[in-house]
N, C-alpha and C positions, 0 to 999 in steps of 0.2 A: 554872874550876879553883880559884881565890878560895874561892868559896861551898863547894864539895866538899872542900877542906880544912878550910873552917872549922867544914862539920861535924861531919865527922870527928873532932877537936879535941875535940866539944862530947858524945862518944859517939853521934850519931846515927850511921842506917846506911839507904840508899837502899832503898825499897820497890817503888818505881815511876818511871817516866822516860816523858816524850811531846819527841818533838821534831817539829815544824812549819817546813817552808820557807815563809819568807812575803818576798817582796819579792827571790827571792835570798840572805834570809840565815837561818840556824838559829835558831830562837826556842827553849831547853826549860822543862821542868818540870819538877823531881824531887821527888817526898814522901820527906821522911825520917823516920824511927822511932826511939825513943830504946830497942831493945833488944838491947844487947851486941854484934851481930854488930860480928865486925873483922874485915878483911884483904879485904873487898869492894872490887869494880872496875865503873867504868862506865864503858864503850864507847858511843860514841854515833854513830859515823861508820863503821859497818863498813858496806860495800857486801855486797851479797848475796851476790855470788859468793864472798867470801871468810871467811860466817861459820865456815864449818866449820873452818879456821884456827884462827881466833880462840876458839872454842869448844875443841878441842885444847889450844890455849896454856892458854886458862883450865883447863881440866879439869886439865892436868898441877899447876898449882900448887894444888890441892884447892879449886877455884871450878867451880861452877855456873850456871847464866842461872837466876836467882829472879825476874825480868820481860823480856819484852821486847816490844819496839812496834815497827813497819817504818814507812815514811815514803818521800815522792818530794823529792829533793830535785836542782835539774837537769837533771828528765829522767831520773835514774837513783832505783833502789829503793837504800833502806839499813835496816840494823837498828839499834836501841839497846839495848842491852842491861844487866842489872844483873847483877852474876856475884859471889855469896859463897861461903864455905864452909855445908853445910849436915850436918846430923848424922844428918837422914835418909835411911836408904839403900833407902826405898819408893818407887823412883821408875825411869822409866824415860825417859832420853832417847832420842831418834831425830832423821834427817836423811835427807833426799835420798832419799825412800822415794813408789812411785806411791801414787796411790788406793787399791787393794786393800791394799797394805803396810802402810799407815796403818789401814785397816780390820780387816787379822785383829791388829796391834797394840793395838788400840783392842779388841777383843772378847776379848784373851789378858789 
């Protein structure tokens, strides 16, 4: 939390995020960018079941997932996620969609 404020501080803004169980405990990574973006959020322990949540919460405050990585940590899946605002609105998110769904999304 340290480190992420003090980038913040420094105008960087999270590009990418890796989190690693090792030993039982979270190890991460974050690359930061020194280009303007503010009001970014990184989520790093969201369980699977409850991204769409957390994706909702972010989307209502004008945040995005601009990366994310999924990870096993105790036996259970989690997602990390990096959520800023972003200006382009060329984009299509989705969730919780089969094979096919994914497929005529992906060909639309």
């Amino acid at each position: 939390m340290q480190e992420m404020a003090a980038a913040a501080q420094k105008g960087l803004s999270p590009i990418s995020i890796s989190v690693v169980s090792l030993g039982g405990q979270r190890v991460y990574t974050v690359l930061y960018r020194a280009n303007g973006v503010k009001n970014w959020v990184i989520k790093s322990q969201t369980q699977e079941g409850n991204y769409q949540a957390e994706y909702d919460k972010q989307a209502a405050e004008g945040r995005v997932p601009v990366y994310l990585c999924s990870y096993a940590h105790g036996g259970k899946p989690y997602i990390a996620a990096v959520f800023a605002p972003v200006a382009s609105t060329n984009r299509k998110d989705r969730h919780l969609m089969s094979g096919s769904e994914y497929q005529t999304e992906y060909q639309s």
